[in-house]
Structure formats: structure tokens, C-alpha cells
N, C-alpha and C positions, 0 to 999 in steps of 0.2 A: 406558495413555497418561496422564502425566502433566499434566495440562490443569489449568487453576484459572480460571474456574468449570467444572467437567465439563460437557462436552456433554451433550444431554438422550440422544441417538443414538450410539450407535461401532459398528460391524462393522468386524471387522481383517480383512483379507487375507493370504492368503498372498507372500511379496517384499519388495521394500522400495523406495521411491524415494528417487531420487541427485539433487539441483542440482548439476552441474556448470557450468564455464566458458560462457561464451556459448551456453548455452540457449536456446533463444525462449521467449519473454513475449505473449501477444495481450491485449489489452483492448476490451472495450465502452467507447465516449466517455465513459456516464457514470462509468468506475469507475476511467478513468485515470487520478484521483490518489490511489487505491489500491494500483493497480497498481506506478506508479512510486514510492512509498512501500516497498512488498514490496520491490523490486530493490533500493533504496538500504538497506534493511536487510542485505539478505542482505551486500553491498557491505560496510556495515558487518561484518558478523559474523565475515568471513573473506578479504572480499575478491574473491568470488565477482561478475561482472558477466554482467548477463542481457541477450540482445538480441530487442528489440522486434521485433514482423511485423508487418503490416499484415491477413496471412490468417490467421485461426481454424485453419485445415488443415494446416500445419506446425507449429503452435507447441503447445511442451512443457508451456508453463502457459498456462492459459487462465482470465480475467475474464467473465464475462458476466451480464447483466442477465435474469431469470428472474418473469415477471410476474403468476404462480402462487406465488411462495414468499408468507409473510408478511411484513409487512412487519419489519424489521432483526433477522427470522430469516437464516439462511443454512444452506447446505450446500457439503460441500467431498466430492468424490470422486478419492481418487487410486490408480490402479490401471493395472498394464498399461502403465506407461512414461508415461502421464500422468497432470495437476492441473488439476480441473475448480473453478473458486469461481463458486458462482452464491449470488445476492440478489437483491430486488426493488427494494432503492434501498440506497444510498449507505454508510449504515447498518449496517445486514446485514452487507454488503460489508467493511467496518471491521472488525467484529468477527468476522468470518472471519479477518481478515488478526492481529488477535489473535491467536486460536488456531493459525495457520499458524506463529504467532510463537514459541510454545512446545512443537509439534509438532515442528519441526526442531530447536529447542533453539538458537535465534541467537545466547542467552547465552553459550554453553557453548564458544566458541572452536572448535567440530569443524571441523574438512575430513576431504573432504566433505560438506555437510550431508546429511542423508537422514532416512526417517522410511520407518516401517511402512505397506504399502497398508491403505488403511483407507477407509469411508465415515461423514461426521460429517453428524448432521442438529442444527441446533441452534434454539433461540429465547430470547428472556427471559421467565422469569414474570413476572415487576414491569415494569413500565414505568418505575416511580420507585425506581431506583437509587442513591444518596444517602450521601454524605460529608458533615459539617456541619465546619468549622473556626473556631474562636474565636481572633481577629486581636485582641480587643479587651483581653482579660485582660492577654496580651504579645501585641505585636507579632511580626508573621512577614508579609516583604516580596513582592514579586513571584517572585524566583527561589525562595522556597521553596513558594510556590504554585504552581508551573509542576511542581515536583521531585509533588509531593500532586497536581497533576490529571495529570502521564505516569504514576504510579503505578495511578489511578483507571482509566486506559484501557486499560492490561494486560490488570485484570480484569472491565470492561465494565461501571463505574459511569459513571450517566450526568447527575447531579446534584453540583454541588457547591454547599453553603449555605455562604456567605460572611458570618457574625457580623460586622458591622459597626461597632456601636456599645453600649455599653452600661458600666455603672458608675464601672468602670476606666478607659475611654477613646474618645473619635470616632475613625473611620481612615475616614473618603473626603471626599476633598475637595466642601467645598461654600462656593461662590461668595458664594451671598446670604450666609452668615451667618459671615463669615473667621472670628469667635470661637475657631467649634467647631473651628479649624484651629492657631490659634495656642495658646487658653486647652484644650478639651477632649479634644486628640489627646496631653496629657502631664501624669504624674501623678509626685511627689515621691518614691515609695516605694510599697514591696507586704507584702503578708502573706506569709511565709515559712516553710518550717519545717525546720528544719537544723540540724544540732548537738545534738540531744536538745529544740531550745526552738522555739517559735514566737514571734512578734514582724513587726513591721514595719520593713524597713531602710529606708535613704537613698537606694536607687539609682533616679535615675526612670527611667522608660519611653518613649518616647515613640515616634511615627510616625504616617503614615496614606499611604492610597495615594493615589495623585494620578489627575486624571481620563486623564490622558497614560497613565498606568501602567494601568489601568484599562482601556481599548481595547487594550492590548496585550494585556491579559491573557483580555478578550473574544474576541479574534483567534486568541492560543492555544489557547482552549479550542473553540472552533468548531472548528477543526482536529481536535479529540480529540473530539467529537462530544460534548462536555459543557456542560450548561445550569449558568451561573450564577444563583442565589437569593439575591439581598442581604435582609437581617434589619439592619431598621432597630427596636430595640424600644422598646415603648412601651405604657403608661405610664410602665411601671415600668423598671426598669433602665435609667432615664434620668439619672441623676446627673453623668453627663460633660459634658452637654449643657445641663443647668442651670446646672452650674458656669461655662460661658461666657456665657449667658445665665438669670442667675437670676428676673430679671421672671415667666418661664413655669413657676414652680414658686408652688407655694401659698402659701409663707411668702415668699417674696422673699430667705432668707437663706442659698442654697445657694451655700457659697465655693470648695468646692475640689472637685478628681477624687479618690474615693475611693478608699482605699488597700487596705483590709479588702475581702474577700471576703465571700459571703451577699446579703443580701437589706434595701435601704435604705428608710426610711420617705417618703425624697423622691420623689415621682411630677410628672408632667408635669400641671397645673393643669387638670381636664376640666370647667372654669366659665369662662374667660378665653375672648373668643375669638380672641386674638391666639395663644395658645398652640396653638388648633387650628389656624390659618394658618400658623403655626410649626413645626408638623409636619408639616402639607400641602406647605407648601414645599421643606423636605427630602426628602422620599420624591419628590416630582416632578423635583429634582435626580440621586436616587439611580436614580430609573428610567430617566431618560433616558439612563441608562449602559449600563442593563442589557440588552440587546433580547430577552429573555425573559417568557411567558409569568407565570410565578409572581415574586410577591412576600411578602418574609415582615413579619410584623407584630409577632414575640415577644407581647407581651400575659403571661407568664408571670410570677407572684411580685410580682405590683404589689398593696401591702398600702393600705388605704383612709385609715391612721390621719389622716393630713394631710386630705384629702375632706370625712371628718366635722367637720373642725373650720373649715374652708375657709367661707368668705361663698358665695365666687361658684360655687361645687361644687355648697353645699344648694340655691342658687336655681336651678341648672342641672335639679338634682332635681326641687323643686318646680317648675317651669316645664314640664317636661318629663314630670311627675305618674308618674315612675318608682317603680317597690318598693325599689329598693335601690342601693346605690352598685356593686353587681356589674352591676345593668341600666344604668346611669351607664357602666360603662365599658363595656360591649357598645355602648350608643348612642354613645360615642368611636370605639370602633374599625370601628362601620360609617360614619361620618362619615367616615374616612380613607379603608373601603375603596370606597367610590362614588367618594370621587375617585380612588384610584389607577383605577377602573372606568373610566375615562374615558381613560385613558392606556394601557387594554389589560392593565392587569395584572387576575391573580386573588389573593387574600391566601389565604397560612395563618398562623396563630397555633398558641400550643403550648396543649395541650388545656387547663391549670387558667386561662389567659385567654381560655376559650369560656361560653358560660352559656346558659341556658335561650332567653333573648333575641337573643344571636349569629344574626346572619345565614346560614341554610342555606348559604348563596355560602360560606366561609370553611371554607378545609380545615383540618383539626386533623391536630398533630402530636402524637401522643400519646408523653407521656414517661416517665411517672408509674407503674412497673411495678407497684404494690402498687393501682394502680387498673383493671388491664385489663381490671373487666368494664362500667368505663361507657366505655371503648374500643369494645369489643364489641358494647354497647348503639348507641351510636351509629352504627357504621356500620350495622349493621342496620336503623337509621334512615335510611340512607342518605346522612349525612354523609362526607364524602371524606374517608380517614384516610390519614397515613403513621406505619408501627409504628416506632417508635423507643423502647422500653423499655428505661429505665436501665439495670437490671442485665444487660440484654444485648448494650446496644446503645452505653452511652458508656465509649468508649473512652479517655478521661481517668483514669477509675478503674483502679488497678493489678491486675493480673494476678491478684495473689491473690480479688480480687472475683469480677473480667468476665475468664476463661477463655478461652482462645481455645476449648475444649471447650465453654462456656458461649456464649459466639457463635455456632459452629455451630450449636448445639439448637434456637434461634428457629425456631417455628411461626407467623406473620405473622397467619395463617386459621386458630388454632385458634379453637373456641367461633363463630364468625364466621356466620351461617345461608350456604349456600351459595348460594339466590338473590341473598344481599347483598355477596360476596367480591370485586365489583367493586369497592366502596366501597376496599379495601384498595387504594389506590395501590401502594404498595410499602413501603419501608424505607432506614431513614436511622441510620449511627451517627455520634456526634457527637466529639467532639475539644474538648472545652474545658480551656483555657489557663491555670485561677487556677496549676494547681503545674508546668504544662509552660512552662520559664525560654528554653530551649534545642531548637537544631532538632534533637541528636541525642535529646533526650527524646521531642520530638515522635514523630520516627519510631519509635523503641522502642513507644511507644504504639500507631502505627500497624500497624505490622507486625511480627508476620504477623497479624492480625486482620482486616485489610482482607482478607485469603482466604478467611476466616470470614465476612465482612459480603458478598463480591462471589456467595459459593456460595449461601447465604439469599436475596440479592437475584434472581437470578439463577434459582433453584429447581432447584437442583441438589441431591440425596439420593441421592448415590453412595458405596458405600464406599473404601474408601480414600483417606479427607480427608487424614490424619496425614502417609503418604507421601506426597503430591502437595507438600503445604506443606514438607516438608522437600526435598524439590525445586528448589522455586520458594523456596527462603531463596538461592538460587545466584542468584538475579537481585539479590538484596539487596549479597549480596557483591561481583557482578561491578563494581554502581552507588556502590560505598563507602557503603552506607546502614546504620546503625545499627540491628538487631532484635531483637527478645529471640531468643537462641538455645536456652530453655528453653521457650517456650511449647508445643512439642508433648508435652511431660512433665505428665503429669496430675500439679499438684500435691497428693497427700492431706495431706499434714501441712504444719504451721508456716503453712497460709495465714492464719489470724486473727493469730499473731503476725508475721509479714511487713504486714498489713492496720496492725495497728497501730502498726508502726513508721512507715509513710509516713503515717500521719494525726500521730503525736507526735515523730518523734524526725526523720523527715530522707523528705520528700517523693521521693527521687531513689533511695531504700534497692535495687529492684529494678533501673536502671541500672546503679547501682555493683555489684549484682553479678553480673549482667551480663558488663561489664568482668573480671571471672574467670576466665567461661569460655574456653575455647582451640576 
């Protein structure tokens, strides 16, 4: 059975079962907008309409609420003329109707739909399932965000991190400070690399999402059972935000949105205290958005040089009788996170802005592949970690890198002491923007990888990965979505020089060829 993420459980039956025309359909109250979800699909698929019963006793498919299972585990038994979906909440329920969804093959235009008797027992290892997307590099609107979280809920990812702001660009509207809407949400040109050369063009960028668009897109993602994580970051990767307001940068002389790529000297002022109200105020803005749990804080590649030389920095230091401008910004970013504390959020930061002084409160995103054994270290300290190693986990990097074969291999818990594997939240792969111009780039990045990040998440170690994804590329096609159609080909040769044609000669090299194949 072709399934992505594979069920933990399959026994096949002997038979098969048929949806036919006016079938009955029974539901449990709470699962009825699951249920009626199911039927509009099938509806969709073919055309097939299901009709609802009031009695459990006639009806051909049956919903129901099971107070024994785990919670947004599921199991689906169908056998002997009927379809049993039981869960314990809502949940569960959802991602049963997932797998129902690929079971029958909805894609695939059949009449009639049918599927093999089978019994699926399923659950998630991770709890923290995780897509990261960078809005801020280039812009990508609400319907492209809508296209990235229905794709997410296929394969039963349950996080999506919304990169918000940083370098390049603000995208969410905020009130108090219009600047960051007018001056820091557009930038003159970007770093490119096309035609054999790298440089900076003339074309600006610009956008940001509105708080209108915003509840919409809160709304959709409830629906998909997916938690939004706005990443508001700071210190560093603030340059968008100075630019509109340079008062809160150390020099006073931050003029424009950065164009260039990498890692800027300009950080947000951790001696002013207007600067910290400055960032209190926005994250209070950005939360009030979000009605979720977690908050992200970046904290990542915020380099001191400005700090050391800053008046009201060293005084912050010495006042504060801190060892070092690393414990300067730990006591920044627990400053921020007590206040988001108050407003119900909990922060993660990305591990190289955690330090010895970081607030135990503060999950770490660990990124930093060539560092995974103070990953390791820490959670075993008990710090709350999610795995997100570069070279397996960001998806921005081309194919010749980050393999969809190389995706799949992530062991989240290797080295990990197994009393400590709770510590492992889960797993996040990221999607950053500097060379993704375009939504068909985006998704080529995407998928199929995302099959590769959802089976990892998910904790599935079945074989037959290769077939199931070439499969499930039929969902790509049926949705007009753009994918690499080579990714299940293990590439042995030309990866270095493919690697270095998208670093020197034309960032898009793997698209275009792509575009080739038939």
C-alpha cells in the first residue's frame, strides 16, 4: 500500500472494498466535520455521493470516537463489506482521513474507488512535525501559503514556521510602527546568480502580509490541523527593521534593506532601552496573531562587532556585571522571552543564539549539522530540542547536496541517552528564500522531499520509500505543482559539479533541468 508517511501497522486482507453511489456514511458528532470532509472528497474525486444515517447499524462507513486510542493515533479497519475509522479526538480522526485519502487513491480519477481489506494501526513519533518557510528573502503571498500548508496536511505535518522578518525584508503588518510596513517590507534589488555571474540587480521586492490575511490564513490552517510559528528575529537579522527605524541600531546610520545575502554587522541595540520596548512591542503585535503555543525568537548569526563598540551596550554589560556580550544577548533575549511569557507564549531560538546563560525555558532549534554533538549534549540535559540539520533538513540547498535519499536517512535520536529522547520534540526542515525567486522553484525544492521530511517526522522505517514517492509524484501532477522528477534517482556523479554550478553560474541550474525531463 502505497501510503506516505507509512502506517506504523498494515495487515492486508483478503477482497477488496468498493465506494459506490449512495453508500451510507454514520458519524460521531465530534468527527462530523471529518466525516463530511471524507464524502466531499470522494464527491470531488469522481463524483461519487455518500449518504448520511443517523444509525451506526446500516451504515457502510462508519466514524467514531474511540477513548482507548492515543491521542491523534488512529486506526482504520476495513473488511467484510465494511469501514471502520476510529480516534480519540479530532485529530487522529484527520489523519485517518489522510490515509483513507491515499488508500483509495482520490487522485487518481478511478471509478470505482476501492482499496484492499486491510487493518491500519497508526500514530506519530514526533509531536513536532515542521515545515519552516522564508517569506522574508522573497516574498510568497497567502495563496502560496495555503498551496505549502494543503500539501503539509497530506503528509501529516503539523507545524508550520512562518520566517517573518529579517535582513531582506518585514512581512506582517504592524500598527505601532507603519515604518516597518512602508520603509522595511521593500528592498531595491537582491543578490543573484544567473548567467555564469553573481551580482546584484535592480528589481525590488516587496510585500508583507496583512493582519486581515493573517486570520485567514489562521483559519485555514486550523482547518488542517496546523500550528502556525511566527519568527520574529533578533538580534541579528534585523537590518529590515532598522532600516525603518535606525534610532534602535547602535550606530544610528542603518539606511536601507539589505540587498546581499549572509550575515550583517547591524544588530538591534541591546543597551537602548527603547530598543528593547521596540521589540516588545512588535512580538506583542505578532502574537496577538498567532493563537498558538510557540514563539520563534531566531537569535541566530548575530555577530557583536557593533556591541563592543556601542556606549550604551558596554554599560548594559557592566551594569548587568555580565562575562560577555554572548551573556548580553542571552539576558536580551530572556528579556523578551518573560514578556512574550505573559502573553502565553514559549520561545525557541536557533541553537548558535542559545549560550550557557539562555533560559532552560527556550527550546533550541538545532541547525548546525557539523555541530550535532552539543545538540546531543543538550537535550540530554534536558533542553527541548527540534532536529533541523542543515544538510538534511534545509531544503533550499539543491538536490545535489540535501538528497531526497539524504532526507530520508535522518536519525532525529541518534546518540540521544534514551531516558533523554523526550527532549527531541521532533523535526523541522526549512525552505529558505535568498535563491528561491519563484513559486515553481519553491516547490521543486519542496517536493518530493516533503515525503522524505513527513516519513522522518512521522517515524516511519519501511521499505519501500522510492516506490511510494513515485507514486505520490501523481498527486504533484494531478495539482499542476512543479517537482523534481529526478529526485528518486540516486544521483552518484556530476553532484559537486551540478553543486557548483548553482553556487557560480545560475542558482535555478537544477529547475532548468528539470524542465527536460518528459
Amino acid at each position: 500500500m502505497k501510503i506516505i508517511p507509512q502506517p506504523h501497522k498494515i495487515e492486508k486482507f483478503a477482497g477488496e472494498f468498493v465506494i459506490e453511489n449512495n453508500d451510507t456514511i454514520y458519524s460521531d458528532s465530534a468527527f462530523m466535520p471529518v466525516a463530511k470532509l471524507f464524502a466531499q472528497l470522494l464527491h470531488d474525486a469522481n463524483g461519487t455521493d455518500l449518504v448520511f444515517v443517523d444509525d451506526m447499524e446500516p451504515a457502510k462507513i462508519i466514524f467514531t470516537v474511540d477513548s482507548v486510542i492515543q491521542p491523534d493515533a488512529y486506526i482504520i479497519m476495513i473488511n467484510q463489506g465494511d469501514a471502520a475509522i476510529s480516534a480519540s479526538n479530532e485529530v487522529g480522526c484527520f489523519y485517518a482521513l489522510q490515509t483513507l485519502r491515499q488508500l483509495f487513491d482520490m487522485d487518481g480519477n478511478h471509478t470505482p474507488l476501492a482499496c484492499k481489506n486491510c487493518y491500519i494501526e497508526d500514530y506519530p513519533k514526533f509531536g513536532y512535525r515542521g515545515l519552516h518557510v522564508d517569506i522574508c528573502r522573497h516574498f510568497f503571498g497567502l495563496d502560496t501559503l495555503k498551496k505549502i500548508a494543503d500539501l503539509m496536511s497530506r503528509v501529516k505535518l503539523n507545524k508550520m514556521h512562518l520566517h517573518l522578518s529579517d535582513d531582506q525584508g518585514f512581512r506582517v503588518q504592524i500598527d505601532k510602527y507603519p515604518l516597518l510596513n512602508t520603509v522595511a517590507s521593500t528592498r531595491s534589488g537582491s543578490e543573484v546568480v544567473t548567467g555564469g555571474k553573481r551580482f546584484v540587480d535592480n528589481n525590488p521586492v516587496s510585500g508583507y502580509l496583512t493582519k486581515q490575511e493573517i486570520a485567514e490564513f489562521v483559519e485555514y490552517c486550523n482547518a488542517l490541523h496546523i500550528d502556525i510559528i511566527p519568527e520574529i528575529d533578533m538580534p541579528g537579522h534585523f537590518v529590515a527593521a532598522l532600516a525603518a527605524y535606525p534610532q534602535f541600531s547602535c550606530t544610528g546610520e542603518v539606511s536601507s534593506v539589505r540587498k546581499l545575502w549572509g550575515i550583517s554587522k547591524d544588530i538591534l541595540c541591546a543597551g537602548n532601552d527603547d530598543a528593547l520596548q521596540f521589540a516588545k512591542d512588535i512580538v506583542t503585535e505578532v502574537a496577538q496573531l498567532f493563537p498558538y503555543e510557540l514563539f520563534h525568537l531566531g537569535g541566530d548569526e548575530a555577530p557583536k562587532d557593533r556591541w563592543c563598540n556601542c556606549k550604551l551596550c558596554k554599560q548594559r554589560l557592566s551594569e548587568l556585571k555580565l562575562a560577555s556580550f554572548d551573556e548580553l544577548q542571552a539576558w536580551f533575549v530572556n528579556e523578551v522571552r518573560l514578556h512574550l511569557q505573559t502573553l502565553g507564549k514559549q520561545v525557541i531560538c536557533w541553537n548558535d543564539g542559545i549560550y550557557n546563560t539562555t533560559s532552560p525555558e527556550v527550546i533550541s532549534q538545532h541547525w548546525l549539522g557539523f555541530k550535532r554533538k552539543a545538540m546531543i549534549r543538550a537535550a540530554n540535559h534536558g533542553r527541548k530540542t527540534i532536529a533541523s540539520p542543515n544538510f538534511h533538513m534545509y531544503l533550499d540547498y539543491p538536490y545535489s547536496i540535501t538528497s531526497l535519499h539524504k532526507v530520508r536517512s535522518l536519525n532525529p535520536l541518534k546518540g540521544v541517552k534514551r531516558t533523554a529522547q523526550g527532549s527531541i520534540l521532533g523535526v523541522e526542515a526549512t525552505l529558505w528564500s535568498e535563491y528561491i525567486r519563484t513559486e515553481d522553484r519553491l516547490f521543486f525544492n519542496l517536493c518530493p522531499r516533503i515525503d522524505a521530511v513527513s516519513e522522518v517526522a512521522w517515524g516511519s522505517k519501511h521499505k519501500g520509500f522510492i516506490a511510494r514517492v513515485k507514486h505520490h509524484n501523481r498527486v504533484y501532477d494531478q495539482l499542476g505543482i512543479v517537482y523534481n522528477k529526478r529526485a528518486t534517482k540516486r544521483q552518484i556523479f556530476g553532484r559537486i559539479s551540478t553543486t557548483l554550478k548553482w553556487w557560480k553560474k545560475d542558482s535555478d541550474i537544477e529547475l532548468i533541468k528539470n524542465r527536460e525531463v518528459k
